[in-house]
ROLUMKOL-899564 format. One line per 4 residues: their letters; for each residue x, y, z of N, C-alpha, C, O. Coordinates in steps of 0.001 Angstrom, whole numbers, plus 500000, padded with zeros to 6 digits. Example, Ala and Ser with C-alpha at 12.3 -4.5 7.8 and 13.67 -1.06 7.14 Angstrom:
<rs>
as) 513190 494310 507800 512300 495500 507800 513200 496700 507800 514236 496681 508465 | 512850 497750 507080 513670 498940 507140 512900 500030 507870 513409 501138 508039;
</rs>
This chain:
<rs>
xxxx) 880537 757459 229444 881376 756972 228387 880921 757505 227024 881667 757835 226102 | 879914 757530 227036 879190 757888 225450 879571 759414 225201 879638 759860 224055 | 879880 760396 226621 879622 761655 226929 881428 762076 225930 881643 762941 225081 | 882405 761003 226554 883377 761124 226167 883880 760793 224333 884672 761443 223651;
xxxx) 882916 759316 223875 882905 759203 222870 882477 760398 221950 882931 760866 220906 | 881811 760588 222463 881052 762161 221658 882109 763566 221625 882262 764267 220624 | 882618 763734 222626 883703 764597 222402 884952 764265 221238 885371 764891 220265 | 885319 762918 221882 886870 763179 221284 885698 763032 219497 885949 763978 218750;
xxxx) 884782 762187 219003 884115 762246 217697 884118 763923 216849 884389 764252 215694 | 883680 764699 218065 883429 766096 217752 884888 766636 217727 885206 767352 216778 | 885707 766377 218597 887278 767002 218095 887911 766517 216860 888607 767267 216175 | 887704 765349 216567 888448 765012 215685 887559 765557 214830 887693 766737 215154;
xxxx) 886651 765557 213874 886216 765833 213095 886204 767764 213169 886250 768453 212151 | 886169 768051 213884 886664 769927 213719 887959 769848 213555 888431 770786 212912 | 888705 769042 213920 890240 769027 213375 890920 768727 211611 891895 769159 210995 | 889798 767770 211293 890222 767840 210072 889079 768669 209237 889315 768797 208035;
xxxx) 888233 769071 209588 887393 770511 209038 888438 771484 208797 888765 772027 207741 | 888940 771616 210062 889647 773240 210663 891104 772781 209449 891725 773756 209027 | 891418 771843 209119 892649 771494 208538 892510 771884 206801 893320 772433 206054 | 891159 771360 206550 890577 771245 205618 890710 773106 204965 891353 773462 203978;
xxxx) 889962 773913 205809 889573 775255 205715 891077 775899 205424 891325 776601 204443 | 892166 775485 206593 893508 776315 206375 894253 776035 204981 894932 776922 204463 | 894087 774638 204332 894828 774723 202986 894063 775393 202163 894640 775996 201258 | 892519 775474 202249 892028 776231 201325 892361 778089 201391 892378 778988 200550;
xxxx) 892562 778011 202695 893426 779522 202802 894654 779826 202174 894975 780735 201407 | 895187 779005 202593 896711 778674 201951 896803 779095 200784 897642 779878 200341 | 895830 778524 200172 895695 778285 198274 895501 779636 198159 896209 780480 197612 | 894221 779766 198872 893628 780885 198375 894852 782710 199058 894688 783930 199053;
xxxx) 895542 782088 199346 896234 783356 200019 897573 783358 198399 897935 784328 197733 | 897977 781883 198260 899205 782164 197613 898929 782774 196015 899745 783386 195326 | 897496 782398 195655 896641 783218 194449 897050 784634 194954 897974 785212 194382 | 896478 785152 195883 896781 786504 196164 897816 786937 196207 897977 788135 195975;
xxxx) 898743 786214 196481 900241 787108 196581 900809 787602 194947 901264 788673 194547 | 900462 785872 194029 900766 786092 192567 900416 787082 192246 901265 787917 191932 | 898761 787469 192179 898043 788287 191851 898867 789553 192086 899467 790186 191218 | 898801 789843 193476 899537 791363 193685 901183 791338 192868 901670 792318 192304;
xxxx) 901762 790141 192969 902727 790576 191906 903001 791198 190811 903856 791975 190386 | 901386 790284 190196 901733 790691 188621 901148 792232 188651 901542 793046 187816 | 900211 792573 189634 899970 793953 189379 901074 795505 189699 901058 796665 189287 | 902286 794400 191015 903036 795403 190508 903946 795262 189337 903949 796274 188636;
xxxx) 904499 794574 189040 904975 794440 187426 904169 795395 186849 904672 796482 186566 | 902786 795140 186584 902156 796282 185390 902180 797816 185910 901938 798741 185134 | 902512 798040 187384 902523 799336 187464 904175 799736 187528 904462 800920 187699 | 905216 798760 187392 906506 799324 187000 906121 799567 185752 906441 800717 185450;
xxxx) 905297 798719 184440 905372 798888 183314 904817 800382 183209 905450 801007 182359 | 903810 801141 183831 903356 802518 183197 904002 803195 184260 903293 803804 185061 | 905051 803190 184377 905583 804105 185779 906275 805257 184600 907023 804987 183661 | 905809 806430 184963 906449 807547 183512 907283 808563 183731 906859 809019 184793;
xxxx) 908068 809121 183456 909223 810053 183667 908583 810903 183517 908149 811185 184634 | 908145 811654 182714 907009 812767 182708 905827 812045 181919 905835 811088 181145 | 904632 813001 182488 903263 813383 182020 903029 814502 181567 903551 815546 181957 | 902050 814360 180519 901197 815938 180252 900212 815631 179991 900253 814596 179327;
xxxx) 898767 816160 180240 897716 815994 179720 897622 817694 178736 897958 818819 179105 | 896982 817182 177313 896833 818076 176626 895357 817894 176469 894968 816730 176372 | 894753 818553 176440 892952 818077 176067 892399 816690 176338 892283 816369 177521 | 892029 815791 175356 891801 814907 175900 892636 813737 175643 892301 812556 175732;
xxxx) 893959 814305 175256 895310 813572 175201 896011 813333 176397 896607 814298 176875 | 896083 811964 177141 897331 812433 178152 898489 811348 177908 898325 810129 177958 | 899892 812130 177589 901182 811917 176572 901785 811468 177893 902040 812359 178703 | 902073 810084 178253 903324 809378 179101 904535 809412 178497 904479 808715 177483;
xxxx) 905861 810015 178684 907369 809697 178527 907594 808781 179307 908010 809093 180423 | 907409 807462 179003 907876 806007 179163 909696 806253 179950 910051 806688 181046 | 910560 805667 178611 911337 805589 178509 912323 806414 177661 911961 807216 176801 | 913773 806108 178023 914569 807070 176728 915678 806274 177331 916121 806560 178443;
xxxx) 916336 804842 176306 917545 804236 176061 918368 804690 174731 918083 804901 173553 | 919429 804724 175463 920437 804386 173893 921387 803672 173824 922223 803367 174675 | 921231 803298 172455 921869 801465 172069 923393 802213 171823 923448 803189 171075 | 925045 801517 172729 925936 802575 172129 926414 801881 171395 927341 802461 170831;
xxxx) 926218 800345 170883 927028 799702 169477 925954 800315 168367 926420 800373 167229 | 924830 800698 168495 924249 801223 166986 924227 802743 166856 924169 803367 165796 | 924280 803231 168053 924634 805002 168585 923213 804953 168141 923035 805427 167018 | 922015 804431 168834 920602 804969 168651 920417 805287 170097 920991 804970 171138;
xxxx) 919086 806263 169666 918351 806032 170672 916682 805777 170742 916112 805907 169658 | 916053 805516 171607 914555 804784 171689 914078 805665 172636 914529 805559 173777 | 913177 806595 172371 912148 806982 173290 910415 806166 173293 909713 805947 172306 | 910243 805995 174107 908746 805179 174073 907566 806352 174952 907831 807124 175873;
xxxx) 906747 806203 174523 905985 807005 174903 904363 806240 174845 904115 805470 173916 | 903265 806548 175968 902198 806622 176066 900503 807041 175511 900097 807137 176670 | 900139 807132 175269 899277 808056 174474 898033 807651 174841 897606 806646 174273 | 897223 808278 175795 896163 807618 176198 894917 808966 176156 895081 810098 176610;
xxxx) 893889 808518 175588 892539 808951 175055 891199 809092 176492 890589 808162 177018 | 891064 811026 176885 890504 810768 178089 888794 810928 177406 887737 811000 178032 | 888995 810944 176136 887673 811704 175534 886960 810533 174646 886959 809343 174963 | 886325 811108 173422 885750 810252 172681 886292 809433 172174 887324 809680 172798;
xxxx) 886693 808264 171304 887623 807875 170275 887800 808757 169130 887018 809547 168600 | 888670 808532 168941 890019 809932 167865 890535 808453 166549 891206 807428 166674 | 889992 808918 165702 890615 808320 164338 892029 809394 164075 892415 810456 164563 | 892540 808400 162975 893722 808922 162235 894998 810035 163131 895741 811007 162992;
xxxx) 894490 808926 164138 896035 809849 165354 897492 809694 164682 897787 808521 164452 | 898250 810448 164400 899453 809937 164290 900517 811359 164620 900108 812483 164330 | 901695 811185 165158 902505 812109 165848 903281 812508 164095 903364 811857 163054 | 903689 813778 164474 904829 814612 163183 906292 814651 164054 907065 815544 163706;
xxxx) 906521 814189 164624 907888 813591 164952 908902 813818 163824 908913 813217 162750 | 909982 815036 164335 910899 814759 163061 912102 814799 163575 912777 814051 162868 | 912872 815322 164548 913526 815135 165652 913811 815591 166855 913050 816437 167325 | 914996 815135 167654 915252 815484 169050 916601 816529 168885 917317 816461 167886;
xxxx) 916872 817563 170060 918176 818056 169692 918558 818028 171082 917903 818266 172097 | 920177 817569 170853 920757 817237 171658 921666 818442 172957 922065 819581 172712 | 921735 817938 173846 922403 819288 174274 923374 820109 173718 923298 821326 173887 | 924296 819601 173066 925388 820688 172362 924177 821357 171143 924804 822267 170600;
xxxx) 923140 821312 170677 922585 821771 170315 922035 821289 168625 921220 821814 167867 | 922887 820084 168494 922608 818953 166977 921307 818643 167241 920619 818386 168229 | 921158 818762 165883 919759 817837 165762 919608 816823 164959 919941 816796 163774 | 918854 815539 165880 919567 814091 165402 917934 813676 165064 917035 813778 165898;
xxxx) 917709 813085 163371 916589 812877 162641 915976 811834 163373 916446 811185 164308 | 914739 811744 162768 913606 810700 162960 914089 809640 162445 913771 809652 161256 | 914796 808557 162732 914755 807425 162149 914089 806186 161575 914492 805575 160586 | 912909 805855 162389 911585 804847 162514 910786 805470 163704 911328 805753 164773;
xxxx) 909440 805668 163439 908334 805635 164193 907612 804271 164376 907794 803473 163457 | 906778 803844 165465 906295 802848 165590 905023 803595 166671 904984 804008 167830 | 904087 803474 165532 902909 803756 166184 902026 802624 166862 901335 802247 165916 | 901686 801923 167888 900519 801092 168313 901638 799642 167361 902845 799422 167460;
xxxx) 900871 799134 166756 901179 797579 165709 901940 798305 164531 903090 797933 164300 | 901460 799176 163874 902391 800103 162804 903516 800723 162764 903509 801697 163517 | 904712 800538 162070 905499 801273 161814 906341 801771 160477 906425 801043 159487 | 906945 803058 160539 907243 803603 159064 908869 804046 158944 909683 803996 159867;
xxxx) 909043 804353 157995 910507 805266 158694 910556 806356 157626 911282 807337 157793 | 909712 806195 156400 909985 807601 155205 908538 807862 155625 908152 808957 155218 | 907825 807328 156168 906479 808353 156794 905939 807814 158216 906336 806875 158907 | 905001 808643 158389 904602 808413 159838 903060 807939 160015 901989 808505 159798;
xxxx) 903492 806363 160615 902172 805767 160489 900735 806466 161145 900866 807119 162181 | 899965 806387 160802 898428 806716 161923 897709 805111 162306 897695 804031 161717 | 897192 805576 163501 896233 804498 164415 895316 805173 165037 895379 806387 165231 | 894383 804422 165400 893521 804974 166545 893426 804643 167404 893794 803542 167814;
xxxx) 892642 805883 168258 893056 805897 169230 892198 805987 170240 891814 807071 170679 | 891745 804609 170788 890223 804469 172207 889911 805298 173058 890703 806240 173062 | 889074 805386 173822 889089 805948 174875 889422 805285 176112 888687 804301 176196 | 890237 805368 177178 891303 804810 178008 891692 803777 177560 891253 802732 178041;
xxxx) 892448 803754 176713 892950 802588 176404 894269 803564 176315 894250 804793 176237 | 895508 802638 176349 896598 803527 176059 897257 802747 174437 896915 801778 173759 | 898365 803813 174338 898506 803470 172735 900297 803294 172855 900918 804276 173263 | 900920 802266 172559 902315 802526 172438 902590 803090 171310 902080 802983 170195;
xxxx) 903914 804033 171930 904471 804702 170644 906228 804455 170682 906833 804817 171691 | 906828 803951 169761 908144 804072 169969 908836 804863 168688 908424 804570 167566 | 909903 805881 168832 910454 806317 168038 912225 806447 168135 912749 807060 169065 | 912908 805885 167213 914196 805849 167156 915169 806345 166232 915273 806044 165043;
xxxx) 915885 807152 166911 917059 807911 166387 917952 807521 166514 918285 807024 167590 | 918849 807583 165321 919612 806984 165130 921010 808536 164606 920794 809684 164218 | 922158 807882 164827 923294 808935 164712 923340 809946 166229 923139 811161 166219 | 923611 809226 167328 923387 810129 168161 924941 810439 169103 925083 809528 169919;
xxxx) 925338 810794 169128 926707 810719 169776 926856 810190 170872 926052 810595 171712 | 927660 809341 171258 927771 808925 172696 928086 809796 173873 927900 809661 175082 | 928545 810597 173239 929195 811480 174941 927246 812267 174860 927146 812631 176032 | 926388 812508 174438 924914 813194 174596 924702 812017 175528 924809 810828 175227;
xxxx) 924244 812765 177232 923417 811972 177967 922361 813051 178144 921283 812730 178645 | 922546 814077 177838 920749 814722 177867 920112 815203 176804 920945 815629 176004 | 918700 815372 176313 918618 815574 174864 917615 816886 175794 916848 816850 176756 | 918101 817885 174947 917769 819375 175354 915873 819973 174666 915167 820894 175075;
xxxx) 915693 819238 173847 914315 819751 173267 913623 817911 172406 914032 817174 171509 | 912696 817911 173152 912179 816673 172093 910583 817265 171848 909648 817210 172647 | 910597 817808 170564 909352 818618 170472 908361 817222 169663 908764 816522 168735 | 907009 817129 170354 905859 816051 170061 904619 816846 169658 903722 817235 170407;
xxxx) 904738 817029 168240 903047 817376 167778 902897 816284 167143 903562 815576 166387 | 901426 816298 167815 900235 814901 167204 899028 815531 166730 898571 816659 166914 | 898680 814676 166169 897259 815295 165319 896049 814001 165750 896474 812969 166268 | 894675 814158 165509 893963 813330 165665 892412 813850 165369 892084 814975 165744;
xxxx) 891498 813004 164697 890257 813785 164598 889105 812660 165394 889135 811429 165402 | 888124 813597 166028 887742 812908 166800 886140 812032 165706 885399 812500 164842 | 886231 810684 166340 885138 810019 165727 883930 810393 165411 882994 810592 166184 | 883952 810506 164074 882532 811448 163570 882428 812641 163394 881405 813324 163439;
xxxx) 883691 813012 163145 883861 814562 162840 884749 814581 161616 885151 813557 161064 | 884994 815657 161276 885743 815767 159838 886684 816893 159980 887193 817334 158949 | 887172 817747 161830 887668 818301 161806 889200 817660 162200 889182 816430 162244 | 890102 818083 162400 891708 817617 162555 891498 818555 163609 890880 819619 163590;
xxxx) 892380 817739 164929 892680 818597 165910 894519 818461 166220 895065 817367 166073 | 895086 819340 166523 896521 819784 165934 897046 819988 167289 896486 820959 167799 | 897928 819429 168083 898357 819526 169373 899948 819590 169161 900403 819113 168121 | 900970 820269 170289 901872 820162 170381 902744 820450 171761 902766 821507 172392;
xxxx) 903564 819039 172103 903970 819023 173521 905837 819620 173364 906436 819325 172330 | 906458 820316 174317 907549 820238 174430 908274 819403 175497 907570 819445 176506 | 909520 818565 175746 909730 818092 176607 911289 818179 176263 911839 817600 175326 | 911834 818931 177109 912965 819736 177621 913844 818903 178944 913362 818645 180047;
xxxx) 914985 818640 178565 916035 818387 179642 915862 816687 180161 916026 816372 181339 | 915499 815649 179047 915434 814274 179114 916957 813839 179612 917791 814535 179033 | 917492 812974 180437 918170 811718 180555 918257 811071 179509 917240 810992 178820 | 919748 810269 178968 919050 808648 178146 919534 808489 178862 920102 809282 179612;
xxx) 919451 806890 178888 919947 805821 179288 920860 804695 178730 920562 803501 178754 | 921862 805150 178288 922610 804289 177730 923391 802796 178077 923976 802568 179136 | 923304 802168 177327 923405 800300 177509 924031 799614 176644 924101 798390 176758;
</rs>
């Protein structure tokens, strides 16, 4: 009798152990699923239409919308530092030309937290850290769904130096996205 008391004592008590252990799985599983969510969210967020690495610049093309009640458009772009930190980064952005061959001005730059529209802000710029950049043109025709030349020179000097280093990307045959 005691042989039996002792069993069903020992089942029941691994039963609510074993019960005990599975919600803590539970928990601990549905953390994980969030988790992997939010990490893909952040990798739709840097998912890039084109790349270039220029030295120790590497330039993400984000995005390219255009607004058709304001006839703008928004390119966003990346800017991420594979080298030392770089003071006084800022792009010479002056415009995009469109496929019929117009060329539609710089309207506002928005460098990192800064932005200008009669000049072009500077920030700096970490090492892997990335840097948002948004720039918007404005006057763009609606029937343009491809913009034929969006020429990107940036400048930047690297921390502790006093030289300017002078870069320039072309990016040829963009999509917008109009909305």
């Amino acid at each position: 009798m005691k042989k039996i008391y002792l069993i069903i004592l020992l089942t029941i008590s691994s039963l609510t152990f074993g019960q005990n252990n599975c919600d803590e799985l539970k928990a601990e599983n549905e953390n994980l699923k969030r988790q992997i969510s939010e990490m893909k969210k952040i990798l739709l967020i840097t998912t890039s239409i084109k790349e270039v690495q220029v030295g120790d610049i590497n330039v993400k093309l984000m995005n390219i919308t255009g607004d058709i009640r304001t006839q703008t458009v928004q390119i966003e772009m990346l800017f991420t530092n594979t080298g030392i930190n770089a003071d006084g980064f800022t792009t010479k952005i002056k415009s995009i030309i469109s496929a019929g061959g117009s060329e539609v001005v710089l309207e506002n730059a928005q460098i990192g937290s800064k932005s200008g529209s009669s000049y072009l802000p500077s920030s700096e710029l970490y090492r892997n850290t990335p840097l948002k950049c948004i720039y918007t043109f404005k006057g763009v025709v609606l029937e343009t769904f491809i913009i034929k030349a969006f020429p990107v020179p940036f400048q930047y000097s690297k921390q502790g130096t006093r030289t300017t280093t002078k870069e320039e990307i072309l990016f040829n045959d963009l999509t917008i996205n109009w909305k």
